[in-house]
C-alpha positions as CSV (number, residue, x, y, z in Angstrom):
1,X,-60.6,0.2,3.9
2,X,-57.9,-1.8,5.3
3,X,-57.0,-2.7,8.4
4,X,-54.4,-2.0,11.1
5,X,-53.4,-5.9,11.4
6,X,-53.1,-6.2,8.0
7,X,-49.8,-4.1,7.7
8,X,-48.5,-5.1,10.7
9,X,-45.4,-7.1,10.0
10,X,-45.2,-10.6,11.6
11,X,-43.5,-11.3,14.5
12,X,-44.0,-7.8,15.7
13,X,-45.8,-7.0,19.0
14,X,-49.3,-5.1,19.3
15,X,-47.5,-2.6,21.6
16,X,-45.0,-1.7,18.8
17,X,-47.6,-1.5,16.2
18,X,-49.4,1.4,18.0
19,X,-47.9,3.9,15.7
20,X,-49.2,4.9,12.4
21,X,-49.0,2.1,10.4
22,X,-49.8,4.6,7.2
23,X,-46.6,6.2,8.3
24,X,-44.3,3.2,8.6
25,X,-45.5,1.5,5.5
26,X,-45.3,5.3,3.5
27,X,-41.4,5.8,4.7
28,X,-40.8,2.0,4.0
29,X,-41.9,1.9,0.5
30,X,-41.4,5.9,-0.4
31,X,-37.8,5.9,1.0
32,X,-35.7,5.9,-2.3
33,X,-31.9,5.1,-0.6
34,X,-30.7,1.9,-0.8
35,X,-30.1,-0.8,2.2
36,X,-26.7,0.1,4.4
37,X,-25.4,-3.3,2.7
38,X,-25.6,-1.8,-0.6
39,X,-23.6,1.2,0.2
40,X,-20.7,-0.3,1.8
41,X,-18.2,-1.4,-0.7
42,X,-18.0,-4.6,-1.9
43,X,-13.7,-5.0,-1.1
44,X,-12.8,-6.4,1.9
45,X,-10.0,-4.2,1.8
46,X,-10.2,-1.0,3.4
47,X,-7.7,2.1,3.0
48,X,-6.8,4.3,5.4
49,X,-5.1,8.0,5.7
50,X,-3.2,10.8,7.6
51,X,-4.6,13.8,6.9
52,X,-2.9,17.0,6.6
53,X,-1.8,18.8,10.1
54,X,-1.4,14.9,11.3
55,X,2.2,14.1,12.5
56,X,3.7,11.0,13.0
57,X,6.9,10.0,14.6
58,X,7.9,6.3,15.0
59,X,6.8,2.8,13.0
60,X,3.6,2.8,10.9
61,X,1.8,-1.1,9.7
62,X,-0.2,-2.5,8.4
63,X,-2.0,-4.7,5.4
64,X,-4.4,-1.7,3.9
65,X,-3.6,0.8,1.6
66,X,-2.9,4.2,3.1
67,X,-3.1,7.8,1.8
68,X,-0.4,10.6,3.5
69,X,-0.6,14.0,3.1
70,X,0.5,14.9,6.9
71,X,4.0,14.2,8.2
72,X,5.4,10.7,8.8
73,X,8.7,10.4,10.4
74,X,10.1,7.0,11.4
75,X,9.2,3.8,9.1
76,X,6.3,2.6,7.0
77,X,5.7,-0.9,6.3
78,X,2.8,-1.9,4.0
79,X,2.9,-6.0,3.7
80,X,0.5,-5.9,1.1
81,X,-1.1,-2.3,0.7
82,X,-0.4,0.7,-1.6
83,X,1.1,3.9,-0.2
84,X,0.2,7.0,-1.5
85,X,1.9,10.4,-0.5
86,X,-0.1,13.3,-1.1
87,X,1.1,16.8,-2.6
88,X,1.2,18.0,1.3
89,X,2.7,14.3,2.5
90,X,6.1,14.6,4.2
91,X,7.3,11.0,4.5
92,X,11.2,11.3,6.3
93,X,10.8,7.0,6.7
94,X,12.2,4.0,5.1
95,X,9.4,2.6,3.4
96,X,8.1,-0.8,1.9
97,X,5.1,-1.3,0.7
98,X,3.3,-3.3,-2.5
99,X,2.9,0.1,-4.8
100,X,4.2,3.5,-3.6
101,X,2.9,6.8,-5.3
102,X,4.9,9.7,-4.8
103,X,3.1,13.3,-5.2
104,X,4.3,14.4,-2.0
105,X,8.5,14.5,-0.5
106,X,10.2,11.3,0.9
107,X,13.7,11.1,2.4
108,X,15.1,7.4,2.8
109,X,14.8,4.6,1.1
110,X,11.5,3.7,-0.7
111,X,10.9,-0.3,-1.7
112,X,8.0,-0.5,-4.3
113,X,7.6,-4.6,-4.6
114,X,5.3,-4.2,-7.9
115,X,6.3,-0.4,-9.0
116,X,7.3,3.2,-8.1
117,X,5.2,5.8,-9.6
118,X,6.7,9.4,-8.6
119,X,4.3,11.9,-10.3
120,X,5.3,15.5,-11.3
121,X,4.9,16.9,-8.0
122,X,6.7,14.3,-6.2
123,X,10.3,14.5,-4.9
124,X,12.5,11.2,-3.8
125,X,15.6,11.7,-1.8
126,X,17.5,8.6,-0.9
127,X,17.1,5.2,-2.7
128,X,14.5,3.5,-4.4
129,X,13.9,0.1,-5.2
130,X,11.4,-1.5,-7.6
131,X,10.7,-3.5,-10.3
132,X,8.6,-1.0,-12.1
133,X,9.2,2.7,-12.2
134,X,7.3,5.7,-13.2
135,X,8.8,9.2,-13.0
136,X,6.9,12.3,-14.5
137,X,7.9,15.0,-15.9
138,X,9.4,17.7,-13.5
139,X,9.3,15.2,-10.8
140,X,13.0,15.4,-8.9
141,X,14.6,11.9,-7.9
142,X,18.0,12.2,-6.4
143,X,19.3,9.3,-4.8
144,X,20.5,5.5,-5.9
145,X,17.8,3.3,-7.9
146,X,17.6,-0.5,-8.8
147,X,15.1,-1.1,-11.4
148,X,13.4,-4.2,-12.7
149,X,13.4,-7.6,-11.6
150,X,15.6,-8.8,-8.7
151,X,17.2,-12.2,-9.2
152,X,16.0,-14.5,-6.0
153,X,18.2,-15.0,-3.5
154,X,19.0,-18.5,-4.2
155,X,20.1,-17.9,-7.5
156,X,22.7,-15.5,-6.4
157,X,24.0,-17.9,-3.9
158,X,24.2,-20.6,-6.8
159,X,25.9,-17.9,-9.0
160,X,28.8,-17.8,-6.2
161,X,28.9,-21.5,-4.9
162,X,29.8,-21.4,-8.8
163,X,32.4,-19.1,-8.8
164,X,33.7,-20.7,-5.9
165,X,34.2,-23.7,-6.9
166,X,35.7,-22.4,-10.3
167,X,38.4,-20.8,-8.8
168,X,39.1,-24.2,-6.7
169,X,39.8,-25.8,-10.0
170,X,42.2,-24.0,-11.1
171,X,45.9,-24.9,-10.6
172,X,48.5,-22.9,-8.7
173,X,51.7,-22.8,-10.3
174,X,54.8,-21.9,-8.4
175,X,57.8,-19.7,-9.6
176,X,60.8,-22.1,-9.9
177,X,64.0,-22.3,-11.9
178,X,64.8,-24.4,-14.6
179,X,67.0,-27.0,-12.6
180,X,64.0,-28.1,-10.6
């Protein structure tokens, strides 16, 4: 036989030890889940979400993706997270976010930075700007859309200081008569 010492852990006090050793040792090596560590997931990234019967009114942030399927009316500004709206989401905001995911309705305008995707449940009313876009069939889209890569901003402002200085070139000729 063994005996109580010897599955006593070390460090640990007598007076902690005065329970069943059998039992402690018989959960520790019986129990088949796996540490709290293990379970949690591995991304520092969490996500987070509005469920249904939630309402929202004013200026939702953040860096995390986020799922809606409740009402959100105001704005929605996701620096680097996805936004999904769910088939019960409402979204009347102007929103910006990394990837937005339509299944839901949104009123404004929507700003995908990567891409768009508005599946066959989803409705867009308003403008949407991205440089990828996804549309399903039966989806409904009504509203302005700029597709595809933006040019930067500084290329645009060399674009006109070109133009500019184009039109500066160029010669003004005034109407005379043929004596002058």
């Amino acid at each position: 036989m063994w005996k109580k010492e010897d599955a006593k852990p070390q460090g640990v006090s007598d007076s902690f030890s005065d329970t069943t050793s059998s039992q402690k040792i018989s959960n520790v090596t019986s129990s088949s889940t796996p540490p709290l560590s293990a379970a949690l997931p591995s991304s520092s990234r969490g996500s987070a979400s509005i469920s249904q019967g939630i309402r929202i009114k004013g200026e939702v942030t953040g860096s995390e993706d986020l799922f809606v399927d409740g009402l959100v009316d105001g704005k929605l500004n996701l620096t680097n997270g996805s936004l999904t709206i769910g088939p019960n989401g409402t979204v009347k905001a102007d929103v910006n976010a990394r990837e937005v995911i339509v299944r839901g309705k949104v009123e404004g305008k929507v700003t995908g930075r990567d891409k768009v995707q508005l599946w066959s449940t989803g409705q867009i009313t308003g403008e949407v700007q991205t440089e990828r876009l996804s549309i399903e069939e039966g989806a409904v889209l009504k509203g302005k859309v700029e597709a595809g890569k933006q040019p930067s901003r500084t290329t645009d402002i060399k674009a006109a200081a070109a133009a500019a200085s184009k039109s500066s070139d160029t010669t003004t000729l005034s109407s005379g008569t043929a004596a002058d």
